[in-house]
C-alpha positions as CSV (number, residue, x, y, z in Angstrom):
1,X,0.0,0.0,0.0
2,X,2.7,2.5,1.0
3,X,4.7,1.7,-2.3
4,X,1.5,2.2,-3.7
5,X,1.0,5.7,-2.6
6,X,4.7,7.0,-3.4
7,X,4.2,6.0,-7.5
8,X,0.7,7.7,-7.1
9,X,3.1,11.1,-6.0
10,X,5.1,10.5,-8.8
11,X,2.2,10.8,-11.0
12,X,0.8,13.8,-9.6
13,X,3.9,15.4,-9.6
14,X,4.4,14.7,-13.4
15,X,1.0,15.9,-13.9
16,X,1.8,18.9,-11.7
17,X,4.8,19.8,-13.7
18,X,3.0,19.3,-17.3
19,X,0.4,21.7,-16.0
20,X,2.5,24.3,-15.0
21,X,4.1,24.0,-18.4
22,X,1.4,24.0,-20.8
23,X,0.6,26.7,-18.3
24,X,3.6,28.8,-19.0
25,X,4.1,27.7,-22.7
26,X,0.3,29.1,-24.0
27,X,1.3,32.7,-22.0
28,X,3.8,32.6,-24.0
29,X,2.1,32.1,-27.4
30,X,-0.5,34.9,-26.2
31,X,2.2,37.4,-25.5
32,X,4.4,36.9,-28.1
33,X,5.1,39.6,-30.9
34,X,2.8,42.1,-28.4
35,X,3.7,44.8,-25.8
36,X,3.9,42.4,-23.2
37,X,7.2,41.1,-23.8
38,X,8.4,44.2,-23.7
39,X,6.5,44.7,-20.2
40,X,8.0,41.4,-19.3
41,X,11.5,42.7,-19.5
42,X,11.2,45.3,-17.6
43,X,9.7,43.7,-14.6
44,X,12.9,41.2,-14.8
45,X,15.2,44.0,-15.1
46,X,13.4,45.4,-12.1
47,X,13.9,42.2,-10.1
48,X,17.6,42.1,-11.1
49,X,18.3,44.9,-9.7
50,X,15.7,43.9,-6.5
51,X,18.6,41.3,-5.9
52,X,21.4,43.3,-6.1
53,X,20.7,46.2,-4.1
54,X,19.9,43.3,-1.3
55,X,23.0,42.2,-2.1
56,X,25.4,45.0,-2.5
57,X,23.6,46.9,0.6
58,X,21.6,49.6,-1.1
59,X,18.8,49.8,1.5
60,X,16.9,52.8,0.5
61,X,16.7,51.1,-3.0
62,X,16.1,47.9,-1.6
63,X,13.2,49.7,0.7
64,X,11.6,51.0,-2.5
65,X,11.8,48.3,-4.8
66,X,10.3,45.9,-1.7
67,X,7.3,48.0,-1.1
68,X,6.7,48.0,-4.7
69,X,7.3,44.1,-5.9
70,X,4.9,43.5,-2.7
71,X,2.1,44.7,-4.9
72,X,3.2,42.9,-8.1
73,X,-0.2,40.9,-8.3
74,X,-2.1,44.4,-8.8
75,X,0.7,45.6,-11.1
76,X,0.6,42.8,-13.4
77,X,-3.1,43.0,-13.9
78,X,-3.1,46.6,-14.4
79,X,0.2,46.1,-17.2
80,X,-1.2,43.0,-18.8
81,X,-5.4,43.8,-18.4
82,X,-5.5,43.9,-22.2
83,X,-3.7,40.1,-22.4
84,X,-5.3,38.8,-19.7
85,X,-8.9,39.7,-20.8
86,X,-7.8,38.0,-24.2
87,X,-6.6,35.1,-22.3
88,X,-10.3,34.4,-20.4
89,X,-12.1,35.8,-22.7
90,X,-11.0,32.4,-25.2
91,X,-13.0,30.4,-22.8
92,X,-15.9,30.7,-25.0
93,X,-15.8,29.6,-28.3
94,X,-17.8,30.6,-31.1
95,X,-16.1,29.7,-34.7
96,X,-16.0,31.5,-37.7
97,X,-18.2,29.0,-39.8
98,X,-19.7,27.1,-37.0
99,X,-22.9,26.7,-38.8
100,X,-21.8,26.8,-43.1
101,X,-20.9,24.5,-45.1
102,X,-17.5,23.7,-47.3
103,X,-19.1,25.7,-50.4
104,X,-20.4,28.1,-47.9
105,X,-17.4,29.1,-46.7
106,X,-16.0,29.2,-50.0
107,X,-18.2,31.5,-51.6
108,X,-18.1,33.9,-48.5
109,X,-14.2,33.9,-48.5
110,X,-14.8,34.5,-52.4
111,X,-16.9,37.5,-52.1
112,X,-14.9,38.7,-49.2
113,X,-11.5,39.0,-51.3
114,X,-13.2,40.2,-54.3
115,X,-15.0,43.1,-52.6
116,X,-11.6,44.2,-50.9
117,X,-9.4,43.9,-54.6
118,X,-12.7,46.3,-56.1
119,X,-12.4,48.7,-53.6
120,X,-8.6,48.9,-53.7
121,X,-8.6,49.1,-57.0
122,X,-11.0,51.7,-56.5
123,X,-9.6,53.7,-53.7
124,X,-12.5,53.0,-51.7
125,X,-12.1,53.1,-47.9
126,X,-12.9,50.4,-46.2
127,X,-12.6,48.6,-42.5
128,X,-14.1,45.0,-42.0
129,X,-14.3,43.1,-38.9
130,X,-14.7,39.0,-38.7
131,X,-15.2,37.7,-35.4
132,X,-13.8,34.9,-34.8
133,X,-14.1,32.6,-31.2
134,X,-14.7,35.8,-29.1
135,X,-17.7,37.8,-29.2
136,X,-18.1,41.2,-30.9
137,X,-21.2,42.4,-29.1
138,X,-19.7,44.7,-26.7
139,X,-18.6,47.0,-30.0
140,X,-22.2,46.4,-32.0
141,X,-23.8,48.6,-29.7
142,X,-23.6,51.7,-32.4
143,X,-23.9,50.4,-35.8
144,X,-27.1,49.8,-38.2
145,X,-27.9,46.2,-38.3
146,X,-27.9,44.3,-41.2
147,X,-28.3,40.6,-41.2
148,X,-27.8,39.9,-45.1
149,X,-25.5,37.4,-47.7
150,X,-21.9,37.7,-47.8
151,X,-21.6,39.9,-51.2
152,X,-19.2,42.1,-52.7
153,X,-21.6,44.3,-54.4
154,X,-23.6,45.1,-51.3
155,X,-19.8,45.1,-49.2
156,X,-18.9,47.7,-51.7
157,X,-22.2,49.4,-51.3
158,X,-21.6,50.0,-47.8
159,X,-18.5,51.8,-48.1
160,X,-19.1,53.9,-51.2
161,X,-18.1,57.6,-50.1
162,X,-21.7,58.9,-50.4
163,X,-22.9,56.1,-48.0
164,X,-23.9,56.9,-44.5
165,X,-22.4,54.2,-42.9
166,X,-19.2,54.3,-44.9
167,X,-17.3,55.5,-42.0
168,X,-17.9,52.9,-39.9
169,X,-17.1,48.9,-39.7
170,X,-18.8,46.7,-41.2
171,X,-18.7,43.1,-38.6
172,X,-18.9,39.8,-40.1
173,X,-20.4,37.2,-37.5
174,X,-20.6,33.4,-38.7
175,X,-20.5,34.1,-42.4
176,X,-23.1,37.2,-42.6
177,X,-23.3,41.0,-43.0
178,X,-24.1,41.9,-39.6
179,X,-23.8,45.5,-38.8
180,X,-22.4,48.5,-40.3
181,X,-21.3,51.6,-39.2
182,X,-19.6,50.3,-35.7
183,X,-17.6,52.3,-34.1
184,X,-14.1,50.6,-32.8
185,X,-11.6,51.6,-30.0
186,X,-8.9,53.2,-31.7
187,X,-4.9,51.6,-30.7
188,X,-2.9,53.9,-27.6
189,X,0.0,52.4,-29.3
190,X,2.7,55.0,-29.1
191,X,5.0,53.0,-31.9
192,X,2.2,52.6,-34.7
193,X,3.7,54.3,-38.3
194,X,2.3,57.6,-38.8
195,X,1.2,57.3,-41.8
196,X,-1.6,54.6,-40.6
197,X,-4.7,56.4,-40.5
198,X,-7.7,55.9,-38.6
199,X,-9.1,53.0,-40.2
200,X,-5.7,51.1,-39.6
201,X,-5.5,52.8,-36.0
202,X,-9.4,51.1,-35.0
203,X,-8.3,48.1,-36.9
204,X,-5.5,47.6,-34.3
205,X,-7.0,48.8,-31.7
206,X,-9.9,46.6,-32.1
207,X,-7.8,43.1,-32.3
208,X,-5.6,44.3,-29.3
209,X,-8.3,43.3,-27.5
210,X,-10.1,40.6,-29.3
211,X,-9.0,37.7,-31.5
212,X,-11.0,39.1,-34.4
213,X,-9.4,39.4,-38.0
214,X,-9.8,42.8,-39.5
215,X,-9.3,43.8,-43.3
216,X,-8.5,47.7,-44.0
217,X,-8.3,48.8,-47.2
218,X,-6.9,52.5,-47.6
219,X,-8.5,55.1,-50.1
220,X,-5.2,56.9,-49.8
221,X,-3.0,54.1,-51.2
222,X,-5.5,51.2,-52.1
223,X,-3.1,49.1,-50.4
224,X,-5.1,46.1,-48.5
225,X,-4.3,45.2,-44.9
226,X,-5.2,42.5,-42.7
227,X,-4.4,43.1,-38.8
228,X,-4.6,40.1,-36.2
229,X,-3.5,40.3,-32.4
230,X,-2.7,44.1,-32.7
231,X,-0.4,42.8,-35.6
232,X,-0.9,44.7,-39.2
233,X,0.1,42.9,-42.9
234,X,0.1,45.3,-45.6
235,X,0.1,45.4,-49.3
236,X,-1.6,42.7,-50.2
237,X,-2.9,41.3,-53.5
238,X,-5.8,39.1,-54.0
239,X,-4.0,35.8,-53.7
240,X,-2.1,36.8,-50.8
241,X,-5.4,38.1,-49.2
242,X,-7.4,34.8,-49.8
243,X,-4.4,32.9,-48.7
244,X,-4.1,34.8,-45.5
245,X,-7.7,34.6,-44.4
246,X,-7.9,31.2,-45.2
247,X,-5.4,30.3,-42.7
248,X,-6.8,32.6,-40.5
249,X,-10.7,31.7,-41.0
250,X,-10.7,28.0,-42.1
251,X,-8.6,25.7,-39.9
252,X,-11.3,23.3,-40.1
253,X,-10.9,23.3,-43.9
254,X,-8.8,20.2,-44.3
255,X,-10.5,18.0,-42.0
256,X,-14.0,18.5,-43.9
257,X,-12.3,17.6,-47.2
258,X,-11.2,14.5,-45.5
């Protein structure tokens, strides 16, 4: 019985450690490539030098960094709220094409690209939202609701310059026109190019805080842009575009062709 007991340790130890790993490994995939890392550093610089002034006798130092690491629980979550809220907020699933079809999905990705190449080509404005496995409703508040068919005419429609709602963004929710005319939080980054206007700015600002993809296409430049985890691709063509959102929208893809 007691050997027993001490291989059932072992196992929960094992499973103990794997946790914590997993753990540590999918922060890591959520942080990477954002401001966090940057955030990160600077907390471990802080530490270092936590350790030294203990060390080397710096008490006043010492004094200040100890009163302030002893509140490191509210610190992180006021550096990192934007993360973390990602981070839960992935709990809840709700997939692109949970409810369409192979040739569904097709067609909508179809009419997707194609509106965006008209509209470049066009130097038509434009800023789409697709949500993706977190919710959009907190940002649907102000918008005119839609409900219609993924199509490129009416997608264009929307964002001609004498439309009302061609300001706005237009959100995609499980392969239909939802709403147009949204209104997004625009990005506090301080290290976004200049030259990105306000379209690009909500676009980031937007999928810094959800895991929504977001397709800008600039009347300035007719350059099309795709922006994902606060991340921005620029200057792409139609193939580039379809094969970007396909990786994006369809990881399921495969499987149903199997």
């Amino acid at each position: 019985m007691l050997d027993f007991l001490k291989n059932f340790r072992w196992l929960l130890d094992l499973l103990d450690i794997g946790l914590v790993a997993f753990i540590i490994y999918r922060i890591i995939l959520l942080i990477k490539g954002t401001r966090a890392v940057q955030m990160l550093l600077g907390l471990a610089v802080i530490l270092i030098v936590y350790v030294a002034s203990q060390l080397g006798g710096l008490y006043t130092l010492h004094w200040l960094l100890d009163n302030f690491l002893s509140s490191i629980i509210l610190v992180i979550v006021v550096l990192f709220q934007n993360d973390i809220r990602r981070a839960l907020i992935h709990v809840g699933r709700n997939p692109f094409f949970a409810d369409l079809s192979y040739k569904e999905e097709t067609e909508v990705m179809e009419e997707l690209v194609k509106a965006c190449v008209s509209m470049a080509n066009k130097r038509i404005g434009a800023l789409i939202v697709i949500e993706r496995e977190t919710g959009l409703k907190d940002f649907l508040e102000v918008g005119v609701e839609i409900d219609a068919k993924v199509s490129s005419d009416l997608i264009t429609s929307i964002f001609l310059p004498f439309s009302p709602i061609h300001d706005g963004a237009l959100v995609i929710q499980q392969g239909r026109l939802k709403r147009a005319g949204c209104f997004l939080p625009l990005s506090q980054n301080p290290d976004i190019s200049k030259t990105l206007g306000t379209r690009h700015r909500a676009a980031i600002g937007l999928t810094e805080l959800v895991d929504a993809v977001a397709i800008v296409v600039s009347e300035e430049t007719g350059k099309i842009s795709v922006v994902v985890g606060g991340r921005i691709t620029r200057d792409l063509d139609s193939t580039s575009l379809k094969r970007v959102l396909k990786r994006l929208l369809e990881p399921r893809l495969s499987k149903k062709k199997k």
